[in-house]
Backbone as CSV, one residue per row, in Angstrom:
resi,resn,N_x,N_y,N_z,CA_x,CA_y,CA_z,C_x,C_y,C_z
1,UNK,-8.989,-29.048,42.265,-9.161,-27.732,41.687,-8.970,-27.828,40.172
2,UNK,-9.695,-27.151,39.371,-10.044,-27.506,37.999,-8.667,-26.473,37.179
3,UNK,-8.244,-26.929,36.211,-7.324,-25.528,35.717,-8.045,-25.452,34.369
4,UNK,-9.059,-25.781,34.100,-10.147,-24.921,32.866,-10.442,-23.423,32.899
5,UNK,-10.767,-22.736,32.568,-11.050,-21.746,32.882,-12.935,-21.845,32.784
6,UNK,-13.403,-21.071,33.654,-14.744,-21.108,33.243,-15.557,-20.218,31.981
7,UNK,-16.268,-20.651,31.701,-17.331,-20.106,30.365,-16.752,-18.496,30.298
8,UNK,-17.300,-17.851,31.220,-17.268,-16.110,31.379,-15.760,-16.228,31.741
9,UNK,-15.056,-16.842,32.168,-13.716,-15.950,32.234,-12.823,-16.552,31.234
10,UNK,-13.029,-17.219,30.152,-12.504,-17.849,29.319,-13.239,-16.857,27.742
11,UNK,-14.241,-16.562,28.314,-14.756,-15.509,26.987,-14.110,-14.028,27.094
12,UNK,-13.863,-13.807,28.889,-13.085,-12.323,28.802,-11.507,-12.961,28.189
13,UNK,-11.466,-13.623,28.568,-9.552,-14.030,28.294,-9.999,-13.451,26.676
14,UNK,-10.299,-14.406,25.862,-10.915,-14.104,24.412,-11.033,-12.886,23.903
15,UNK,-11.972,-11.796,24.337,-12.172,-10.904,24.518,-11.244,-9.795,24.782
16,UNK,-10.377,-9.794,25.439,-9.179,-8.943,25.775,-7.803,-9.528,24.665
17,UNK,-7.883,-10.738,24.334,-7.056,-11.155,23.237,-7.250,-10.250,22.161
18,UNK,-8.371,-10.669,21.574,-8.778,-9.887,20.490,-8.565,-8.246,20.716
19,UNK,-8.999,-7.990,21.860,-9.118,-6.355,21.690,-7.708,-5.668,21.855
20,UNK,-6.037,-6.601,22.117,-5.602,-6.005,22.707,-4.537,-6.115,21.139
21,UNK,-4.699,-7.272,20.129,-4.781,-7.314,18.868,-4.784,-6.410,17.972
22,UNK,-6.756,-5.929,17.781,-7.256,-5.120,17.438,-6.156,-3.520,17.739
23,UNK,-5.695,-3.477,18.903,-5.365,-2.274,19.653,-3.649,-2.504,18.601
24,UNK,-2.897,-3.470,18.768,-1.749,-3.340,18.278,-1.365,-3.142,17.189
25,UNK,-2.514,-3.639,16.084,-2.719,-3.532,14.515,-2.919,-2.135,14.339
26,UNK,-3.935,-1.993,14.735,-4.077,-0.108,15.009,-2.712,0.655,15.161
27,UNK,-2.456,0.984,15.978,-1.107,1.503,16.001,-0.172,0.913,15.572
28,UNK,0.356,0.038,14.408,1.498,-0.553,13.605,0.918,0.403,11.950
29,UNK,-0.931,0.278,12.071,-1.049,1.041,10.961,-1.085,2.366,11.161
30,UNK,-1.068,2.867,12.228,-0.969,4.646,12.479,0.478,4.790,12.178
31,UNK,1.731,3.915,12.800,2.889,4.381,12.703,3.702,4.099,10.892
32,UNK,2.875,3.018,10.552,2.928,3.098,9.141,2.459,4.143,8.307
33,UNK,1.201,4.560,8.562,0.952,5.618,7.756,1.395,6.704,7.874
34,UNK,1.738,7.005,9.140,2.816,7.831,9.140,4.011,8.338,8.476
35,UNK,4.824,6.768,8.732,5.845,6.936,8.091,5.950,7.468,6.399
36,UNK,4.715,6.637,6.038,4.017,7.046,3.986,4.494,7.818,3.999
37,UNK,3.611,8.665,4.755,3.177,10.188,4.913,4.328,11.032,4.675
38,UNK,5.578,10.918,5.969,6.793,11.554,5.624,7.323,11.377,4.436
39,UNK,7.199,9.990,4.088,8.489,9.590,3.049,7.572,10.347,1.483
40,UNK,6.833,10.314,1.042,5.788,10.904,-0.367,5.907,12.629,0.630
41,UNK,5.950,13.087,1.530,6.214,14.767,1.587,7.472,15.169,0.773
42,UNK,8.361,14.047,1.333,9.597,14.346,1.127,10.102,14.921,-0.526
43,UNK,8.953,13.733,-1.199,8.901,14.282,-2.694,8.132,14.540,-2.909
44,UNK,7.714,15.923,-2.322,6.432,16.502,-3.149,5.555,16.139,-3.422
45,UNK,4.795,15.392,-3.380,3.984,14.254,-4.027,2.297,14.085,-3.522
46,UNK,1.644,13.766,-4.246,0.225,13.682,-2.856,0.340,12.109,-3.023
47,UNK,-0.712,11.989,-1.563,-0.715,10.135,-1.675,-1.077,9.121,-2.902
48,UNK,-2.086,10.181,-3.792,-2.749,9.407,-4.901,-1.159,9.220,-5.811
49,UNK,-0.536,10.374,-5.997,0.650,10.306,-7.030,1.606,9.237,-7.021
50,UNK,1.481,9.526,-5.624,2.468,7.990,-5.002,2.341,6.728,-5.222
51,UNK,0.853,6.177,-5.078,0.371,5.069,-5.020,0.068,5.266,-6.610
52,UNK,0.021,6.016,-7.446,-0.170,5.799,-8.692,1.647,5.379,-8.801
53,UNK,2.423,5.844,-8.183,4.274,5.625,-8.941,4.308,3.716,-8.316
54,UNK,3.585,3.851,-7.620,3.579,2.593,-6.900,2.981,1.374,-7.909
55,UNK,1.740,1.746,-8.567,1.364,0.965,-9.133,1.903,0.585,-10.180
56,UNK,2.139,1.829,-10.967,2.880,1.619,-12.618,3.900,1.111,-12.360
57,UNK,4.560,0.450,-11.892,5.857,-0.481,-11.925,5.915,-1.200,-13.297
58,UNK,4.320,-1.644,-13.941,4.064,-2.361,-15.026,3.080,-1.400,-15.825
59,UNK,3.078,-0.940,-17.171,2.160,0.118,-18.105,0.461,-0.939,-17.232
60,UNK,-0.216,0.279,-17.220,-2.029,0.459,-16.652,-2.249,0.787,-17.721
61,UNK,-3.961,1.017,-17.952,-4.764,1.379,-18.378,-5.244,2.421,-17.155
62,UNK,-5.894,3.956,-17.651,-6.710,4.257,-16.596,-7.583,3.584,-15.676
63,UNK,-8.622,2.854,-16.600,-9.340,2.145,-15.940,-9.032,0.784,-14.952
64,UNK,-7.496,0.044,-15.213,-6.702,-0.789,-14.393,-6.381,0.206,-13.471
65,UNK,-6.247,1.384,-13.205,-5.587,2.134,-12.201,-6.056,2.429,-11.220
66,UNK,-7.852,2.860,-12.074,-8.560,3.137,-11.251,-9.112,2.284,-9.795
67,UNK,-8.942,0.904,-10.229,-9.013,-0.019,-9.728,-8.896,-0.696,-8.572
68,UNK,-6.783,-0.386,-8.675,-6.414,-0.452,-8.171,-6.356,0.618,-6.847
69,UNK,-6.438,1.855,-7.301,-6.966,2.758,-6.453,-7.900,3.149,-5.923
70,UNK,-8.821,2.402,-6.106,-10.385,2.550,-5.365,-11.048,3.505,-5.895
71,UNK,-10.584,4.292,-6.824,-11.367,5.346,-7.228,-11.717,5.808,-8.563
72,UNK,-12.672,5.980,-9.325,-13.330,6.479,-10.313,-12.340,6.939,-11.710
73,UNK,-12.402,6.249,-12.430,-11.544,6.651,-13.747,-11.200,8.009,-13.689
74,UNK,-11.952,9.216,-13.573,-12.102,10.617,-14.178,-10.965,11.425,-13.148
75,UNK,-11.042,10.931,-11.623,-9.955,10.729,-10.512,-8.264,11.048,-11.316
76,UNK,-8.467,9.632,-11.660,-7.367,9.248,-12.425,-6.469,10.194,-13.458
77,UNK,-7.795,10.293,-14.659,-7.327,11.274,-15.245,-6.950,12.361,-14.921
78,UNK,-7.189,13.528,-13.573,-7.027,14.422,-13.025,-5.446,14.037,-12.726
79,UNK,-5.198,12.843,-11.864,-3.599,12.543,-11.431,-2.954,12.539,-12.346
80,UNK,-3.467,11.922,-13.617,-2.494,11.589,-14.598,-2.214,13.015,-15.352
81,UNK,-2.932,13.726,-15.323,-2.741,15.013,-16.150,-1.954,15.612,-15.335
82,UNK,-1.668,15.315,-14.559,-0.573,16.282,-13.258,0.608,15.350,-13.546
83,UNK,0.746,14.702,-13.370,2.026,13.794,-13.609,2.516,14.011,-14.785
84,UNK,1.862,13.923,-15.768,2.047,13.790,-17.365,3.147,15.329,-17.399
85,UNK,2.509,16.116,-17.176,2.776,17.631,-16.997,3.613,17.711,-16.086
86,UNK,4.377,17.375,-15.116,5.134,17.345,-14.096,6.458,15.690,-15.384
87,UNK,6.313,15.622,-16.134,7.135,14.417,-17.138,7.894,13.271,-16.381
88,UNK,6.650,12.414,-15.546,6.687,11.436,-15.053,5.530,10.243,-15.619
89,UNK,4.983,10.940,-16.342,4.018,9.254,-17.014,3.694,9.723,-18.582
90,UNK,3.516,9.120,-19.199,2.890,9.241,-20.376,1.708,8.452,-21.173
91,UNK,0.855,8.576,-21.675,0.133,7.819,-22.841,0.454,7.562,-23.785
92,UNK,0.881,6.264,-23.905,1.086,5.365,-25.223,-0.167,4.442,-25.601
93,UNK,-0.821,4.542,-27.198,-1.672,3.352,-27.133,-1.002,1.815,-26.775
94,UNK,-2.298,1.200,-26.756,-2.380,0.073,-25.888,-1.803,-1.023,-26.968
95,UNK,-1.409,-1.823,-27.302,-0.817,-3.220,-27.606,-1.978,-3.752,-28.508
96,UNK,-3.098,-4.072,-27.365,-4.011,-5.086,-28.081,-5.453,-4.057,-28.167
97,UNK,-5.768,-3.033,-27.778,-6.756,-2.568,-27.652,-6.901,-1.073,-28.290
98,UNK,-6.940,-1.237,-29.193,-6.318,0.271,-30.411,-7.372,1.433,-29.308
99,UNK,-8.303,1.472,-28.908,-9.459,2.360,-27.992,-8.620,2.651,-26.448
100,UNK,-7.770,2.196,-26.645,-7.453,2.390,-25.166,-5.336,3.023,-25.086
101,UNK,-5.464,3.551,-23.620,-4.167,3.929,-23.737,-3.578,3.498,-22.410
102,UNK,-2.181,3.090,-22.709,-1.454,2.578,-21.123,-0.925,3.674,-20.817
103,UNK,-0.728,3.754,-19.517,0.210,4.475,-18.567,0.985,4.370,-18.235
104,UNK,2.403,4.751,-18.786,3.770,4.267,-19.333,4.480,5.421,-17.963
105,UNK,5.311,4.617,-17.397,6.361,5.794,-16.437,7.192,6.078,-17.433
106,UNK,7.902,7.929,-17.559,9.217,7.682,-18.239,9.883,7.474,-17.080
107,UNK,11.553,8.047,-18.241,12.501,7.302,-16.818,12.301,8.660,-16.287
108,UNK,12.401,9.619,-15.711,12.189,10.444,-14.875,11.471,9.765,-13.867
109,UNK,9.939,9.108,-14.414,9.016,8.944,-13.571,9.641,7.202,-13.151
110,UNK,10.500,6.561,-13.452,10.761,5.215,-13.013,11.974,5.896,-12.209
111,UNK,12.655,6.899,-12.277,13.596,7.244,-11.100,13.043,7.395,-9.906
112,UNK,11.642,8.667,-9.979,11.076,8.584,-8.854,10.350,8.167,-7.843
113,UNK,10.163,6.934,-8.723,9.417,5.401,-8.151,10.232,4.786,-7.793
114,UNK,11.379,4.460,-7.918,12.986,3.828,-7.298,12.991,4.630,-6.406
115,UNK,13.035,5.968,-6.132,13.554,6.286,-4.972,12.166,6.781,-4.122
116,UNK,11.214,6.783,-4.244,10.466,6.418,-3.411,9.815,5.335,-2.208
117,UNK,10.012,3.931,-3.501,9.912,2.182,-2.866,11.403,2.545,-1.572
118,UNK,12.788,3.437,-2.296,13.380,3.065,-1.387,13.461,3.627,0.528
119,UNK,12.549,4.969,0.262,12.316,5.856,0.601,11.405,5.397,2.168
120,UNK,10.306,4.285,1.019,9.336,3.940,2.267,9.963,2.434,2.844
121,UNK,11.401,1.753,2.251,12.104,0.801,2.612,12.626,1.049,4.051
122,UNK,12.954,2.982,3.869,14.142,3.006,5.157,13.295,3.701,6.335
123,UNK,13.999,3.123,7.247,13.499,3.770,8.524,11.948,3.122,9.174
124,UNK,11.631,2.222,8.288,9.909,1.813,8.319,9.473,1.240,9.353
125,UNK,8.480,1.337,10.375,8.137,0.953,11.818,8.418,-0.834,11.675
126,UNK,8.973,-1.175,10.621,9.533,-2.843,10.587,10.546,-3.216,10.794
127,UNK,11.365,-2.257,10.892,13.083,-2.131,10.265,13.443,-3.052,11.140
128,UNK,13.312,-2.983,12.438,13.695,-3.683,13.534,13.569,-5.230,13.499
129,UNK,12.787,-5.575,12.306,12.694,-6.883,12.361,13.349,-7.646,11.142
130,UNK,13.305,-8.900,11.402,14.652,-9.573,10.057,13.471,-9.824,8.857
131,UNK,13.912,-10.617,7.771,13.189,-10.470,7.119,12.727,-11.861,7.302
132,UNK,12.615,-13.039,7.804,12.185,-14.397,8.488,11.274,-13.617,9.223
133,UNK,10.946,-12.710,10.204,10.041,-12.043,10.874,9.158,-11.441,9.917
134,UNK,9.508,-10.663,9.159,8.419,-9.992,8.529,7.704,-10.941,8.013
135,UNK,8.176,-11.813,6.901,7.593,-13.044,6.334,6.505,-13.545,7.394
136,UNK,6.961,-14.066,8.574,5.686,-14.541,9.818,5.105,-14.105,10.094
137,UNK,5.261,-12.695,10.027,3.682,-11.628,9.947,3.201,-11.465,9.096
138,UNK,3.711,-11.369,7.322,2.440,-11.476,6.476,2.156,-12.458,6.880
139,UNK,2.501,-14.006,6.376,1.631,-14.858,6.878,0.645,-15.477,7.885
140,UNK,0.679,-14.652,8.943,-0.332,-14.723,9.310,-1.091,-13.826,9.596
141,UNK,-1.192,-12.474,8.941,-1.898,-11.446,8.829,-2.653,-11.483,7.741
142,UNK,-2.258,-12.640,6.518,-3.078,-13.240,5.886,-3.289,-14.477,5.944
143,UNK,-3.559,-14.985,7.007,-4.126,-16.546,7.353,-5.226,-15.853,8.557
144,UNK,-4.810,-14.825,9.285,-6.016,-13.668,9.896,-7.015,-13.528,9.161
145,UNK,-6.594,-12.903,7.713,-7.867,-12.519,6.601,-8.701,-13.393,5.695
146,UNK,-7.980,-14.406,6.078,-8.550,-15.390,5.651,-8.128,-15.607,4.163
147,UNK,-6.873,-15.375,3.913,-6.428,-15.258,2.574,-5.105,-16.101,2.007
148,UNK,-4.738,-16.897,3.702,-3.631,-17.779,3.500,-3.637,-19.145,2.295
């Protein structure tokens, strides 16, 4: 008696691997986004504001921001004029590029980026795992993407 599996039941094995994968990634990113979700309500915040407090860790350019955010400079400027006005970011010219302006957090706006990172730290559908675990899942969630 052979212990190979045959062609077709070795492609469903495959097949149900992948899909059951597919199925678990899915719901790790539903319960993640979730969690975003609560933790940026908590401060007021919309997702773009967030992921803009997220980014500026280091002065942007609009157009670096935009970038990073997938979305259209003019976007940007809309967030940033809300923030600016809410005295969490500011425009300072740029260093090397007299035409251009960075996107400077004050400290107001570097407080609320500290307690946000810490915000989406606690309670996070990972918590449960050490940090030797987490590490083994990026890595191979990017050796998955082909990015290891």
């Amino acid at each position: 008696m052979s212990t190979e599996l045959s062609e077709p039941t070795a492609v469903t094995a495959t097949a149900c691997g992948v899909r059951e994968i597919r199925s678990l990634v899915t719901e790790l990113t539903h319960r993640m986004d979730a969690h975003r979700r609560s933790r940026i309500a908590e401060l007021d915040l919309t997702p773009t504001q967030a992921k803009a407090l997220e980014e500026l860790g280091e002065p942007k350019t609009a157009r670096e921001l935009a970038a990073v955010l997938c979305c259209e400079p003019p976007n940007v400027t809309y967030v940033i004029d809300k923030m600016q006005k809410q005295g969490l970011v500011e425009r300072r010219p740029h260093p090397q590029d007299r035409r251009a302006k960075q996107l400077v957090l004050t400290d107001a706006g570097r407080e609320l980026r500290l307690d946000l990172l810490r915000r989406m730290a606690t309670n996070s559908p990972l918590d449960h795992m050490s940090h030797d675990e987490r590490a083994a899942l990026r890595d191979q969630l990017l050796r998955a993407l082909d990015r290891a």
